[in-house]
N, C-alpha and C positions, 0 to 999 in steps of 0.2 A: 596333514589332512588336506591342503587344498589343492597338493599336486594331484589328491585321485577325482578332485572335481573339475568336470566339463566346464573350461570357461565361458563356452555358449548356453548356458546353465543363468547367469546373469547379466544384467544391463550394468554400461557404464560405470554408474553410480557406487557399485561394490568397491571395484578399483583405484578410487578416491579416497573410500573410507577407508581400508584397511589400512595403509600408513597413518592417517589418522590415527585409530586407534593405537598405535605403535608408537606412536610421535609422546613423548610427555611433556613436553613445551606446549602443546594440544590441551585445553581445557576444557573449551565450548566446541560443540559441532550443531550447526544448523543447516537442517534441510527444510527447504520450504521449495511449494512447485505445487500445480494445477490437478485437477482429478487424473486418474491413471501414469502420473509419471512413476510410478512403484517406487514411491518412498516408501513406504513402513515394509515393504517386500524385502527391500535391497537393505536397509538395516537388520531388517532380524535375521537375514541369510547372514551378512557378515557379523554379524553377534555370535550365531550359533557356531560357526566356523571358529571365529576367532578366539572366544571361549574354549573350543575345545584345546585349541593350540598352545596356547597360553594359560591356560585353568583358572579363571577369572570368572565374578559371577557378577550379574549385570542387576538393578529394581526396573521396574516399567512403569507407570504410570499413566492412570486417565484422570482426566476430571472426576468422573463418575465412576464407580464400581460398576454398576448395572452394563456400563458398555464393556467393559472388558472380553468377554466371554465372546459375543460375536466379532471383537473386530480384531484387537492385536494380537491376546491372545489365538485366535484363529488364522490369524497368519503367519505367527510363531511357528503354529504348529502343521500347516499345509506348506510352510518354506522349508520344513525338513525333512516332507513328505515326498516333495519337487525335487530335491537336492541329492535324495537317499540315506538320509541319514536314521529316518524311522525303520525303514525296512532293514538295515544293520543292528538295529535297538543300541541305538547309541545315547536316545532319550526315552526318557518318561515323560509324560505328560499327569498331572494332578490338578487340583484344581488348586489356580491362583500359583502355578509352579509347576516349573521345566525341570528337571535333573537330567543330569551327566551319565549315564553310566560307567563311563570310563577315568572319569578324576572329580574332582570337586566342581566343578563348572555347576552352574542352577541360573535361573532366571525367576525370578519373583513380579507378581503382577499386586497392584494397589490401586485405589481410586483414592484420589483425596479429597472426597465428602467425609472421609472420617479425616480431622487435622491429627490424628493421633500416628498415621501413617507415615507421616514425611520423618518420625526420628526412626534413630537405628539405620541409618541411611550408609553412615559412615562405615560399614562395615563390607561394602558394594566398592566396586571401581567401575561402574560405567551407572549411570542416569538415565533411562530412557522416558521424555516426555514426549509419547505420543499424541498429537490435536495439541500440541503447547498453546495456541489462540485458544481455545477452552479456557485455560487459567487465570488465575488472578495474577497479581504483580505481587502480592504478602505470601504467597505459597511458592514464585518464584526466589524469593527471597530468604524464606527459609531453609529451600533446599540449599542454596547457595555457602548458606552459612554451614549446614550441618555436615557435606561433603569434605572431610577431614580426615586427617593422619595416617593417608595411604601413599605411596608413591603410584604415579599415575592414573588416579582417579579422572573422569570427567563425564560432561553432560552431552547427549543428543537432545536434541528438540528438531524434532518437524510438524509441519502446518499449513493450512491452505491459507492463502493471503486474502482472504473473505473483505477486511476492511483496510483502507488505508490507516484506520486511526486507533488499529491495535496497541496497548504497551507498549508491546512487543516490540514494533517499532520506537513510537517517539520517546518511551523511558526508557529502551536500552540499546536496540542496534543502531540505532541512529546516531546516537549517541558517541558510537566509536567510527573511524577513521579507516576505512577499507581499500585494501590493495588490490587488483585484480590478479587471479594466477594463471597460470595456461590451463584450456581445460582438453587436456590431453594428459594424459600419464602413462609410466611404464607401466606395464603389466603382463599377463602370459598371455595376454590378446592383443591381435591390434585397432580390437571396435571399442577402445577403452575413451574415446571423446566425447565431450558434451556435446549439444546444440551449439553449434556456434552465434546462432542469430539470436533462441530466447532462451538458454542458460546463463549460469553465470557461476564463479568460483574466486572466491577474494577473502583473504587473510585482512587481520586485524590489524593495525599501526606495532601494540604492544606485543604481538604474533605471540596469542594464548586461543585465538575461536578461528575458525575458519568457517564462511558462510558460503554454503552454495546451494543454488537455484535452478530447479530442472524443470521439465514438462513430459505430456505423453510424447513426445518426440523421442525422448531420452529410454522410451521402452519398448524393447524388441518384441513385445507381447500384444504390441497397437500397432506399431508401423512397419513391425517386418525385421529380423534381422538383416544388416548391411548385404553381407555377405551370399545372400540368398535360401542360406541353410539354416534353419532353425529358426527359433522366433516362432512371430504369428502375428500376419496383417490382419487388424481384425478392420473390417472395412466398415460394418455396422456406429462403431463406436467414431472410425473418420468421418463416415455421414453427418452423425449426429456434430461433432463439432462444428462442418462445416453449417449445419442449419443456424449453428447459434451464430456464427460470424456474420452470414447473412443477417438473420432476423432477430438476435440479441446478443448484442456485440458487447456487453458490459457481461454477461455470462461468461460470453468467448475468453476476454481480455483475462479475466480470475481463474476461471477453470482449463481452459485448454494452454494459454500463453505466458497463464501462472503472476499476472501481475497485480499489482497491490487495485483492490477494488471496493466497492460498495453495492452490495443485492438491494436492487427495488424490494420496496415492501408494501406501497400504497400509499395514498396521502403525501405525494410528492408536490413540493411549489410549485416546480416547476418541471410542472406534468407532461409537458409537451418538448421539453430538451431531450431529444432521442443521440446517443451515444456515437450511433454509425452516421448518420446528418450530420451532427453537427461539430463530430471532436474530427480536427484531420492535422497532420503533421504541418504547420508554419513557421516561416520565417520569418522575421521582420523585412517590411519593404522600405529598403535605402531610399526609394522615391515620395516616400507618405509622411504624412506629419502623425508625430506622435501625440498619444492623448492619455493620461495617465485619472482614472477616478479611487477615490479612499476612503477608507473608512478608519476612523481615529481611534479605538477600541485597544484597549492597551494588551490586554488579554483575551486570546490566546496571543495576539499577533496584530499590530498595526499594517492593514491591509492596502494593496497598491496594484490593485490593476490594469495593464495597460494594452490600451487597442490601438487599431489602426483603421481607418476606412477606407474602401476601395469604391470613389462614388460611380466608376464606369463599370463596374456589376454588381453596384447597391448591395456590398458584403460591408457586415462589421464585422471584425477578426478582432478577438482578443489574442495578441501574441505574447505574453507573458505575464507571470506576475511576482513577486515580491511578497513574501510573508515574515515581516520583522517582527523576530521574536525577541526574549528576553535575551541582550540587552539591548537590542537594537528598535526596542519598542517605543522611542517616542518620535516627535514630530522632527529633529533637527538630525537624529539619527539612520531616521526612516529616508529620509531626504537623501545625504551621504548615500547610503545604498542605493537609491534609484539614481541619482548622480554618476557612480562609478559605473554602474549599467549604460548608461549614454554614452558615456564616453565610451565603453567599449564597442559599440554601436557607430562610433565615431558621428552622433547624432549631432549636428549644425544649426539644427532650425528651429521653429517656436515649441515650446510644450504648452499642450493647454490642463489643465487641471479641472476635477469635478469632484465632488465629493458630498457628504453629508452636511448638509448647511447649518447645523447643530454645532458642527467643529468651528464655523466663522467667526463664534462668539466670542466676545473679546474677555481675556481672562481676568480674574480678579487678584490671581498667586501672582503672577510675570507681570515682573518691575515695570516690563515697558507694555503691559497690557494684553501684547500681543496674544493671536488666537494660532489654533493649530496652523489653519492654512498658511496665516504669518511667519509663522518661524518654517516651513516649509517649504513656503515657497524665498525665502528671502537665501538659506540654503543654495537652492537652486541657480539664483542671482547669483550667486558668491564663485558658482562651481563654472559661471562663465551664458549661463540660461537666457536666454527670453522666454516669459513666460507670460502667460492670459488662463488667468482663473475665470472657470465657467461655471462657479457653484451659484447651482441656483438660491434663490431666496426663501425657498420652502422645498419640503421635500414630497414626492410626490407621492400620491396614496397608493399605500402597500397593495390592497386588492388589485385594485384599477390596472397600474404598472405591471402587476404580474399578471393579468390577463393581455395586455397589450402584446408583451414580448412574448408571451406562450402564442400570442396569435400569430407575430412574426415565426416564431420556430416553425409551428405547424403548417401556415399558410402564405409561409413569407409576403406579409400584411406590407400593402401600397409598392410590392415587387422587391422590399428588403429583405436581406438573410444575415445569421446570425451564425459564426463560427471560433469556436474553441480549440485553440491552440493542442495537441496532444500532450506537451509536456505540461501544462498548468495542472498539476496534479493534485493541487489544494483546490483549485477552482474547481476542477471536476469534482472532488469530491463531493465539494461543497453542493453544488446546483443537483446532485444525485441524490444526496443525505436529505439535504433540509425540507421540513415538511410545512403543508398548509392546517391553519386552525379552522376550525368551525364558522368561521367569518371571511372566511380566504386572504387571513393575514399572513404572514410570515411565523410559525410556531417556534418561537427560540426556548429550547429548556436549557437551563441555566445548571452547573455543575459544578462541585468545589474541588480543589485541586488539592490534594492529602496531602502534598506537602506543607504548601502556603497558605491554604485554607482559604484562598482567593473565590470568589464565585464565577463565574464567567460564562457565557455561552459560547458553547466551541464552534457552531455552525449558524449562518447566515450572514456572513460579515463580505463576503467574496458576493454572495448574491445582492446583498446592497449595494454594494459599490456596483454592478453590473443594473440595477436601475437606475442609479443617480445619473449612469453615465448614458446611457440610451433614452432616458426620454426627457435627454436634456440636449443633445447631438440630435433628436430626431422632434425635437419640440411643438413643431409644425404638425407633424400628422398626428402625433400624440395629442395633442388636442382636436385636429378630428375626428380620433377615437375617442377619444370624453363628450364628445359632445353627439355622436351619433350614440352613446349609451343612455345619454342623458333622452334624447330622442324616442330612442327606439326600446331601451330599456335591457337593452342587450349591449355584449363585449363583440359579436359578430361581425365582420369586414361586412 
């Protein structure tokens, strides 16, 4: 079957999957990548092919029933339209179901708002979870389980990466240990490569998933094929990207470059941290003193951000940060880790410390009394440090502070600016996600963890420690900001 089709007929992306699908070492397949990179395109092309090939019958899945109909469904059935394979009547199309005409091959469509659909699964060798971030983690799970007693069974999932703090990620790909592969392969073309600069293509340690990551880049239907011949520049659609890089660069990042993100929604804290200002690619300066601020919070993660100040063009740079998770969630722990970072840094000179002055308090459990900052910073000592804690004695008012620094972001208040490292991707997230209450406090909603039954708030631990540490480094004008409010009745420079 696929010798009579046009390889300029497909992107990339086909050529990848189809040993995949062949592979039975191959369990998991995840595609994930930005709007128009023809993921769900380039899947049900090679489904309907390979099916026919092999006489194999694939289940679909949405979240919802109600979408089926206009989305996968409809591109099932226009990729075989594109392909030639309706014009042969080689399928049927019914509702909720593809057939073969030529062998047993079928494709079956399902939403799983009915939980009655995930059984009877077993009797399928391929998965198809289209919009997988739609899903829960108890409906991943059970498919997981009920995918049984077939030779070469496995799963697709594809997805737009909408949020950094999908499942998706932190309870399962993260989880595993990813190899990079070439993203080049054989194939009966030779435009069979990724993006070199925003794909990606990496097998798993126990080499059962294979994850790869594309963009419109990766489809000859936006940018043109290589070759000159076929394809289709759509220039309309390159515009519109380039308008979001310009003027909304956290768009850009999720939808065109396909990286893990967060969509404004309103009601941000920090209303005035715009993504193209203030996020830029840093390195740490071998010449600067390091300044590391924390927040003592055990769960999600004992937080550790660390800046630098550049005072000959009044930048604060945060250039990295440290999210100590379980088990590295406590103070002697957390320490260790920013310890080994120094040294790789091959960092010599004082560290100052800032943090929540709530953590100073001296313990009542530890024998030797000691308080967070104490066992942290003593750590530090041990790892060879000089260190000068600079936690203040109170901590400043949540409103107040987060008007001061929005007024830095916006109007770089008394000639200072404020920059975001590109890789702190928890920080980012964080300063994106977390919203203000009705009192322009910090909104932390608190979340239990299904496993542990722990409560916790997942966001605003990254934005604390980014006030403890600013208007405590910037102390001075920060109280001529208090005090021209007090004044004037305003936050205004």
């Amino acid at each position: 079957m696929n010798a009579l089709l046009n390889p300029r007929l497909f992107n990339p992306l086909r050529w990848h999957l189809l040993p995949l699908l062949r592979d039975e070492r191959i369990r998991y397949i995840y595609v994930e990548g930005g709007s128009s990179a023809s993921k769900t395109v380039e899947i049900c092309g090679a489904l309907l092919t390979d099916q026919l090939e092999y006489n194999y019958s694939s289940m679909v899945f949405r979240r919802f029933h109600v979408d089926i109909k206009d989305s996968v469904y409809s591109t099932f059935k226009s990729t075989s339209q594109r392909i030639g394979l309706t014009e042969k009547g080689i399928f049927t199309f019914q509702q909720d179901l593809l057939k073969s005409n030529v062998n047993k091959a079928r494709v079956r469509f399902r939403g799983l708002d009915d939980e009655e659909n995930v059984k009877g699964i077993e009797d399928y060798d391929v998965i198809y979870n289209n919009e997988w971030n739609q899903f829960t983690q108890s409906q991943w799970d059970q498919q997981r389980k009920r995918l049984r007693g077939r030779k070469n069974q496995k799963f697709i999932c594809d997805w737009n990466p909408v949020s950094a703090k999908l499942w998706q990620y932190e309870d399962w790909l993260d989880k595993d240990e990813w190899i990079d592969l070439p993203l080049t392969i054989e194939a009966p073309t030779k435009y069979s490569s990724l993006n070199s600069e925003h794909s990606f293509k990496r097998i798993n340690k126990k080499g059962n998933a294979v994850w790869i990551k594309i963009t419109f880049r990766d489809n000859f239907w936006v940018v043109g094929h290589p070759s000159g011949e076929g394809g289709f520049r759509d220039q309309h659609t390159l515009d519109d990207y380039e308008h979001d890089r310009i003027h909304k660069f956290n768009l850009y990042r999720v939808y065109a470059n396909g990286e893990r993100g967060i969509l404004r929604t309103g009601g941000e804290f920090w209303k005035k941290f715009n993504e193209i200002t203030h996020i830029k690619p840093l390195k740490v300066d071998k010449s600067k003193t390091i300044h590391a601020s924390l927040d003592e919070n055990v769960v999600p993660y004992v937080t550790n951000s660390i800046w630098q100040i550049i005072p000959e063009e009044k930048e604060i740079r945060q250039v990295h940060e440290i999210a100590c998770k379980e088990p590295d969630n406590n103070a002697p722990k957390a320490a260790k880790r920013f310890a080994e970072w120094l040294h790789a840094q091959d960092y010599k000179d004082v560290v100052y410390i800032y943090g929540d002055p709530s953590a100073s308090r001296r313990s009542t459990v530890d024998q030797n009394n000691a308080s967070f900052f104490d066992k942290f910073i003593e750590v530090l000592r041990k790892e060879g440090f000089t260190v000068v804690s600079r936690v203040a004695r109170s901590a400043p008012e949540v409103a107040l502070s987060a008007a001061f620094i929005n007024e830095i972001y916006e109007n770089n208040y008394s000639g200072w600016s404020i920059v975001i490292a590109d890789h702190c991707k928890i920080s980012i997230d964080d300063y994106i996600t977390v919203k203000e209450d009705m009192d322009g406090k910090m909104l932390k909603k608190k979340v239990k963890d299904e496993t542990t039954e722990v409560t916790y708030e997942p966001h605003g631990h990254f934005s604390d420690a980014k006030r403890y540490f600013i208007t405590t480094i910037l102390a001075a004008i920060f109280n001529v900001f208090k005090s021209r409010r007090k004044r004037t009745g305003s936050y205004a420079a």
